[in-house]
C-alpha positions as CSV (number, residue, x, y, z in Angstrom):
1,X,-11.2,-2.1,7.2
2,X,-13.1,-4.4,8.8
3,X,-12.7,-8.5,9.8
4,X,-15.5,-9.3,7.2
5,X,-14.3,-7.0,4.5
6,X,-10.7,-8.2,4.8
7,X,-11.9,-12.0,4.8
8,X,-13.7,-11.6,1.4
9,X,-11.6,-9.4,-0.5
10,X,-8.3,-11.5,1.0
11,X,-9.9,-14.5,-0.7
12,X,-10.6,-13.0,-4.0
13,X,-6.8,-11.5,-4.2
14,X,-5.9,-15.2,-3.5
15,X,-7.8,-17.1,-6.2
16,X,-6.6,-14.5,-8.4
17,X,-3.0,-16.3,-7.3
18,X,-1.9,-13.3,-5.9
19,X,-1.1,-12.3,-2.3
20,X,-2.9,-10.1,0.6
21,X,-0.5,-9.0,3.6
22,X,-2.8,-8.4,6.5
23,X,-1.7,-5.7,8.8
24,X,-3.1,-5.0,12.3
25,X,-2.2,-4.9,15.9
26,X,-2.0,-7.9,18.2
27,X,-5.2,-10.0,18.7
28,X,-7.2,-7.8,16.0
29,X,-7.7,-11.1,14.5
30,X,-5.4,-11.9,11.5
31,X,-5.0,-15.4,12.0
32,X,-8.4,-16.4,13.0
33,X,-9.2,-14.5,9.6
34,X,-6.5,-17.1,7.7
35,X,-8.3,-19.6,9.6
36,X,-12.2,-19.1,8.5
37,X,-11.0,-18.6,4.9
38,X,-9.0,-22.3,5.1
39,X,-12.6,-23.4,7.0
40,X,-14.6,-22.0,4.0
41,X,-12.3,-23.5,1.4
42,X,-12.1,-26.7,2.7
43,X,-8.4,-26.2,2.7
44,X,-5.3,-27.3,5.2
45,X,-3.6,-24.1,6.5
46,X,0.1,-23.7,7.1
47,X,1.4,-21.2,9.3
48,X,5.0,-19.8,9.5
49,X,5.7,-17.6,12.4
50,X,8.8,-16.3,10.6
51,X,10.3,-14.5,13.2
52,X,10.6,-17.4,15.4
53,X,12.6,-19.4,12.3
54,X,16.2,-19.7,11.2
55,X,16.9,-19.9,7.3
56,X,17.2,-23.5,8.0
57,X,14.1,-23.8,9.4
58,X,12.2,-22.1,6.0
59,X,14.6,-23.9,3.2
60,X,15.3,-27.7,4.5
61,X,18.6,-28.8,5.7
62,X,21.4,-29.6,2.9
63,X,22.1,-33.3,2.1
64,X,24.0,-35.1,-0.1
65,X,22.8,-36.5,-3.3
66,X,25.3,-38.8,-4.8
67,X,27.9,-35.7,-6.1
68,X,25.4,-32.6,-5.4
69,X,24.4,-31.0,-2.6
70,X,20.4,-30.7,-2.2
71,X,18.1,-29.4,0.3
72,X,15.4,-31.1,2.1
73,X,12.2,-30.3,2.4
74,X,11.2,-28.5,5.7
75,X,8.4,-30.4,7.6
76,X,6.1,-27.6,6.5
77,X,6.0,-27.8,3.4
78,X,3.0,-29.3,1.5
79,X,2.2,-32.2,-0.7
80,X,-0.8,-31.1,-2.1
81,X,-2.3,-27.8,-3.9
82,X,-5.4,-27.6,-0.8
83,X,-3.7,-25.5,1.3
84,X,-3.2,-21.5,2.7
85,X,0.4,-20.8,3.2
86,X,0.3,-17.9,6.0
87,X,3.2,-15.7,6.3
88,X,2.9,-14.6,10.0
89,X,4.9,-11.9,11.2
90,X,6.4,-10.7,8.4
91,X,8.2,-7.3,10.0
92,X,9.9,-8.8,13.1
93,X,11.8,-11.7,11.1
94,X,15.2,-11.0,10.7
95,X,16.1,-9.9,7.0
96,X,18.4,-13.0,6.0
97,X,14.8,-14.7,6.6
98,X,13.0,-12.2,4.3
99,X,15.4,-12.8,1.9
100,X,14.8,-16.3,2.0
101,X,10.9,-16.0,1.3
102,X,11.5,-14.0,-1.6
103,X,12.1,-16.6,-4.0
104,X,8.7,-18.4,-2.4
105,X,7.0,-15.3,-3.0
106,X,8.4,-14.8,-6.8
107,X,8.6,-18.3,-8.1
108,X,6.9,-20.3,-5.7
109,X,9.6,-22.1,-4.5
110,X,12.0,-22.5,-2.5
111,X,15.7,-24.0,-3.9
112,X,14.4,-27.2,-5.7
113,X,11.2,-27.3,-3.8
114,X,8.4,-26.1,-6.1
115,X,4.9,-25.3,-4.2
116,X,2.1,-26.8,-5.8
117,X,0.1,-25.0,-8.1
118,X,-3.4,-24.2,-6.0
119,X,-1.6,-23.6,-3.0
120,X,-2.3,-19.9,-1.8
121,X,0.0,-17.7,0.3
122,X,-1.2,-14.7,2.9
123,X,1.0,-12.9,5.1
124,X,0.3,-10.7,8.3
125,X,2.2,-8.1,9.8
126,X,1.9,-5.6,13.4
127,X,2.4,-1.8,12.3
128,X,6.3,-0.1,12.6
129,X,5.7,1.8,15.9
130,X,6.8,1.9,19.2
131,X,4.7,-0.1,21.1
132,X,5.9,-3.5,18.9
133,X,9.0,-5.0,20.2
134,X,11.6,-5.3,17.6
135,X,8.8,-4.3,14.6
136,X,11.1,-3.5,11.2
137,X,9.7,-0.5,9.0
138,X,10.4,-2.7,6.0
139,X,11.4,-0.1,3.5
140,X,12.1,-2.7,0.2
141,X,9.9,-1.7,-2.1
142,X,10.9,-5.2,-4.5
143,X,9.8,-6.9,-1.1
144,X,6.6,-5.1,-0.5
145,X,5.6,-4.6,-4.3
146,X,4.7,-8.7,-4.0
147,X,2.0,-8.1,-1.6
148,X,-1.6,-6.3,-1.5
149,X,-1.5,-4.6,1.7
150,X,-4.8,-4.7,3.7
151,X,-5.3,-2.4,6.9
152,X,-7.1,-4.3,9.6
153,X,-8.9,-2.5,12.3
154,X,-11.3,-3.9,14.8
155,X,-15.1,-3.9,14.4
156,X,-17.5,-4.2,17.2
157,X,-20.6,-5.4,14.8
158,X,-18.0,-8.0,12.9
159,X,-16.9,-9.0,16.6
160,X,-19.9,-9.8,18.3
161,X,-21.5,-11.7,15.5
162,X,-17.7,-13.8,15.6
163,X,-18.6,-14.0,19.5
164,X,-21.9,-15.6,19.0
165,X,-20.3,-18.1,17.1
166,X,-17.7,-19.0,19.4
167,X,-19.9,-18.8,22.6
168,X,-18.0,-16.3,24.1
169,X,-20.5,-15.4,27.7
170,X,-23.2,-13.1,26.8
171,X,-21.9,-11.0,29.6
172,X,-18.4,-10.3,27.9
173,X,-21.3,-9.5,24.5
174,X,-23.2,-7.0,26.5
175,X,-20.4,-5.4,28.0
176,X,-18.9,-4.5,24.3
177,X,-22.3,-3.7,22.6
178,X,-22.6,-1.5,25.4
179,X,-19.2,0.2,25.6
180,X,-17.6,-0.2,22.6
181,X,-14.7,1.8,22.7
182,X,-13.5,-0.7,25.3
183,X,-13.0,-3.7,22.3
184,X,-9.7,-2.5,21.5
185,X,-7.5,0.5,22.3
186,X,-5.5,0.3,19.1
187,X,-8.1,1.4,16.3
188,X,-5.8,3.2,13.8
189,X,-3.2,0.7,11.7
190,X,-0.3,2.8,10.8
191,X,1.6,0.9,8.0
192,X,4.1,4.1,7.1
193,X,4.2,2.8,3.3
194,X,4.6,4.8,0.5
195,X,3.1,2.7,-2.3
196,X,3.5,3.5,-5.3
197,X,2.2,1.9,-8.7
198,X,5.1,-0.1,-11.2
199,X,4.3,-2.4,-14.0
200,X,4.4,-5.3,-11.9
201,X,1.8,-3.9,-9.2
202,X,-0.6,-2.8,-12.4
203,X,-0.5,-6.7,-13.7
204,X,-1.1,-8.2,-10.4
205,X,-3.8,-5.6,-10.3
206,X,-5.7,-6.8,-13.6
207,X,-5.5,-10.3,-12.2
208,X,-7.1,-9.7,-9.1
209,X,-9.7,-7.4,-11.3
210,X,-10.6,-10.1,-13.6
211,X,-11.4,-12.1,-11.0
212,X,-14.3,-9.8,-9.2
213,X,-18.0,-9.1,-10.6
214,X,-19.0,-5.6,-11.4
215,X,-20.4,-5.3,-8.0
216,X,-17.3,-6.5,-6.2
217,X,-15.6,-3.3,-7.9
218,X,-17.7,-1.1,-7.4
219,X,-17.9,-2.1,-3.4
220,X,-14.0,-3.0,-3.1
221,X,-12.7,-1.4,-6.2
222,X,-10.7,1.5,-4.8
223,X,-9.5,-0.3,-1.3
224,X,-7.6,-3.4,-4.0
225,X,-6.3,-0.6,-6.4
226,X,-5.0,1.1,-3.3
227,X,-3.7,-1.8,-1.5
228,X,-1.4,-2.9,-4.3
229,X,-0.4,0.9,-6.3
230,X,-1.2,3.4,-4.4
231,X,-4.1,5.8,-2.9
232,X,-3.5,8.7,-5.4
233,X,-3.1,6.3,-8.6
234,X,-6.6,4.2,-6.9
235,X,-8.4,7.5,-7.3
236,X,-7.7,8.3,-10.8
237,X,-8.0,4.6,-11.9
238,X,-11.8,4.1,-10.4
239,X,-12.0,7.8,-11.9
240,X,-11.2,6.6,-15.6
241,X,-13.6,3.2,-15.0
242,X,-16.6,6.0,-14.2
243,X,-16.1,8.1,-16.5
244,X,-15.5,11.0,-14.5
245,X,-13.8,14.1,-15.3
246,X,-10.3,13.4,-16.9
247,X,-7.7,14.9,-14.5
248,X,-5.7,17.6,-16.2
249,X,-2.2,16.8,-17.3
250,X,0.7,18.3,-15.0
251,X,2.9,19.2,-17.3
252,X,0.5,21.3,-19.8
253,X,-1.3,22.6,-16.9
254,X,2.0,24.3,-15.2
255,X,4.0,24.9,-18.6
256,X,0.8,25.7,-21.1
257,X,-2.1,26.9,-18.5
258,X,-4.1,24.2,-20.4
259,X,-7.4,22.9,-19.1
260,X,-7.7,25.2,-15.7
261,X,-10.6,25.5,-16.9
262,X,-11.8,21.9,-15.6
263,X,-10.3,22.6,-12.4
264,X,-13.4,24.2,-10.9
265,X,-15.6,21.3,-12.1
266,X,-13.5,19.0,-10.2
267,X,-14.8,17.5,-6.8
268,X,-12.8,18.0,-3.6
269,X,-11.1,14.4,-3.7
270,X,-10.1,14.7,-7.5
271,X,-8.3,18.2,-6.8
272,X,-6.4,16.1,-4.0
273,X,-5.2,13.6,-6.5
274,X,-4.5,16.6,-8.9
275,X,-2.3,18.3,-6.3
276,X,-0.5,14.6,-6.0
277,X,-0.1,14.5,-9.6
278,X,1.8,17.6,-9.8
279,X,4.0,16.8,-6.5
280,X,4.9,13.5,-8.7
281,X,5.8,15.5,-12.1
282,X,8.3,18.1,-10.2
283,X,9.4,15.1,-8.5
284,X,10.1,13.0,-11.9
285,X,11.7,16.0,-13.2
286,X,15.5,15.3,-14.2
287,X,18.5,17.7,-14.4
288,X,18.0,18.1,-18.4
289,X,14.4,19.2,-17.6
290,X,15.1,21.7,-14.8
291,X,17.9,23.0,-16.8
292,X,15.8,23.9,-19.6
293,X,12.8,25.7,-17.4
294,X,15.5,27.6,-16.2
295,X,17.0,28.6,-19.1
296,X,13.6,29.5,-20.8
297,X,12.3,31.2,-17.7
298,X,9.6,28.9,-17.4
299,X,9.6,29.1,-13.6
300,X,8.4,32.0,-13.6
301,X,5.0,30.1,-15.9
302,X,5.0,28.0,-13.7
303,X,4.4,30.3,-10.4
304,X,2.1,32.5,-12.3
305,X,0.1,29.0,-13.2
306,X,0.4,27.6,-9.7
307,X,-0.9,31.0,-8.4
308,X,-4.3,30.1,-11.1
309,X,-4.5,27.1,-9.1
310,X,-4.4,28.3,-6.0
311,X,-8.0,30.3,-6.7
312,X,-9.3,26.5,-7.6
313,X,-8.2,24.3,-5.0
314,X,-8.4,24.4,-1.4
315,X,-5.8,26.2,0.5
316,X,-4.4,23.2,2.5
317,X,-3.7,21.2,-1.1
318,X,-1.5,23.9,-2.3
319,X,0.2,24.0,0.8
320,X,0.9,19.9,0.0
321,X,3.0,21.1,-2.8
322,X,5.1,24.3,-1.3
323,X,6.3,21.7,1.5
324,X,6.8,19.1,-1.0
325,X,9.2,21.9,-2.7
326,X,10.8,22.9,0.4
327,X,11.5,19.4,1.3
328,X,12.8,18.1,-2.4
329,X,15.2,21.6,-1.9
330,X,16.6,19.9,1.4
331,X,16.6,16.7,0.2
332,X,18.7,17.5,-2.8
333,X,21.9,19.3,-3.8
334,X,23.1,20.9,-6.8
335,X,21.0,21.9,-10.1
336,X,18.2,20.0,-8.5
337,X,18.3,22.3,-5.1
338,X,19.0,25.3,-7.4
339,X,16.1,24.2,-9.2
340,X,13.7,24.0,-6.3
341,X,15.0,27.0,-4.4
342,X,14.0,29.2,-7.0
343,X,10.7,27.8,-8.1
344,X,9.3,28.3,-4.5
345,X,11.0,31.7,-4.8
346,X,9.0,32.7,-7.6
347,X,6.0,31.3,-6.5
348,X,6.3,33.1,-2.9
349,X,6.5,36.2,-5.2
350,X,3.4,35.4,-7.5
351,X,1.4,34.5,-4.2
352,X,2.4,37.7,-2.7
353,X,1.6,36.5,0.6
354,X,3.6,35.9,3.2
355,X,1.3,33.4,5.0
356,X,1.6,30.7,2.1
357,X,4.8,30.5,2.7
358,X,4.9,30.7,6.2
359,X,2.7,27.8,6.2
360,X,5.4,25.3,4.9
């Protein structure tokens, strides 16, 4: 997404009291984004590069208070609610400091300090691969269910306006608009998460929502949702606010052959998120369940319904869910591999061809 995108939709999540983690390589302009929206707001702003700090550093220094032991407040922290709090560097702090902020990020505050109440907090963070010294893949999902996550890419339009602001030489200007692959060799932000929507990420999502105008969510609507629970659960969400075709149940579809019908009247993108939908009910299946579609036979319904399918939906979507089978069957032992196992086995047979399965 781009800098100006980012910058408006990072402030909205932030009057909503809620918190946007910025992620994007080095220089792609995260903190001069933290910096125009404390400009705009007319408010102080605070940064914490967190992987440069000790716990001592983020929670104040113990000192004695007449039989107690109390902490201190760290220089940083403010007096007054007019202030951005930005989290900088998020994945290459050691964990005992991520620890640490969690109690910030949850209650707003740390030990007995309590943050004001009109303070906002933003956080940043480089993308888990290998060109990032000591990077984390920060795999917590309690830690990264407090955050909206926000992909930031460069833009050369966003930049050269920023450049005529800043004075940067017009030559440096020309050169870009002219070749503008040469801005930045990093264009694609990795973040390797697997979000996923809770009750917690819905609320935080209905604040943030109450705080936009139809048009915000109708521009922005889908990249929030999908920043905070997910792509797949974004889709069918903004689906439900248009009034689109409801997506067929999993369960009735595979078990009853209900509504395969609609499946045909679907566009490309909602056949996607129907394919994710029924990865995530084999997924949520427990040993009772699989024992009892074994015992009935109801794999075999299920192959002969998945074959249905595979008429409706592009051939690379089914595919999704053979390797999702295979890999669940690898992942798993027991009932639950026995399970798999013989579901793709009947399905390989309903499919009766070779080069399904050969695809996984």
């Amino acid at each position: 997404m781009k800098p100006s995108s980012i910058k408006y939709i990072s402030k909205k999540i932030m009057e909503a009291g809620e918190i946007p983690l910025l992620w994007g390589h080095f220089g792609v302009g995260k903190t001069d984004i933290a910096r125009e929206i404390a400009q705009e707001t007319g408010r102080e702003l605070i940064i914490l590069i967190i992987s440069q700090m000790e716990p001592g550093d983020l929670i104040g220094l113990p000192s004695r208070d007449s039989e107690r032991t109390v902490f201190l407040k760290p220089d940083w922290w403010p007096e007054n609610d007019n202030v951005i709090i930005m989290i900088d560097e998020i994945n290459r702090a050691h964990r005992s400091i991520r620890n640490a902020i969690m109690q910030l990020l949850i209650d707003r505050r740390i030990h007995n300090h309590i943050l004001p109440d009109g303070a906002w907090i933003m956080g940043a963070a480089n993308p888990p691969d290998e060109e990032y010294d000591q990077v984390d893949l920060i795999t917590d999902p309690a830690f990264m269910s407090r955050f909206f996550h926000l992909e930031l890419s460069p833009d050369v339009e966003d930049w050269v306006n920023w450049s005529y602001e800043k004075r940067v030489k017009k030559e440096i200007i020309s050169f870009i608009q002219e070749y503008p692959e040469y801005l930045a060799s990093d264009h694609i932000v990795s973040m390797r998460l697997d979000l996923r929507p809770s009750p917690r990420s819905w609320f935080k999502l209905a604040n943030v929502l109450s705080h936009l105008s139809e048009n915000d969510i109708k521009d922005y609507g889908y990249i929030i949702a999908a920043s905070i629970v997910g792509s797949e659960a974004s889709r069918a969400f903004l689906s439900h606010l248009e009034n689109k075709v409801e997506l067929p149940n999993p369960r009735e579809l595979l078990l009853e052959a209900k509504y395969l019908d609609r499946i045909g009247k679907l566009t490309n993108e909602e056949k996607v998120s129907l394919i994710l939908r029924i990865n995530n009910y084999f997924e949520s299946l427990n040993e009772e369940d699989m024992q009892e579609i074994l015992s009935d036979g109801y794999q075999k319904t299920i192959a002969d319904n998945i074959k249905k399918i595979s008429n409706l939906v592009p051939k690379d979507a089914l595919f999704s869910v053979l390797r999702f089978l295979n890999e669940m069957a690898e992942k798993n032992k027991g009932l639950k591999r026995a399970f798999y196992d013989k579901l793709l086995e009947e399905i390989a047979i309903k499919l009766e061809d070779s080069s399904w399965i050969e695809g996984i």
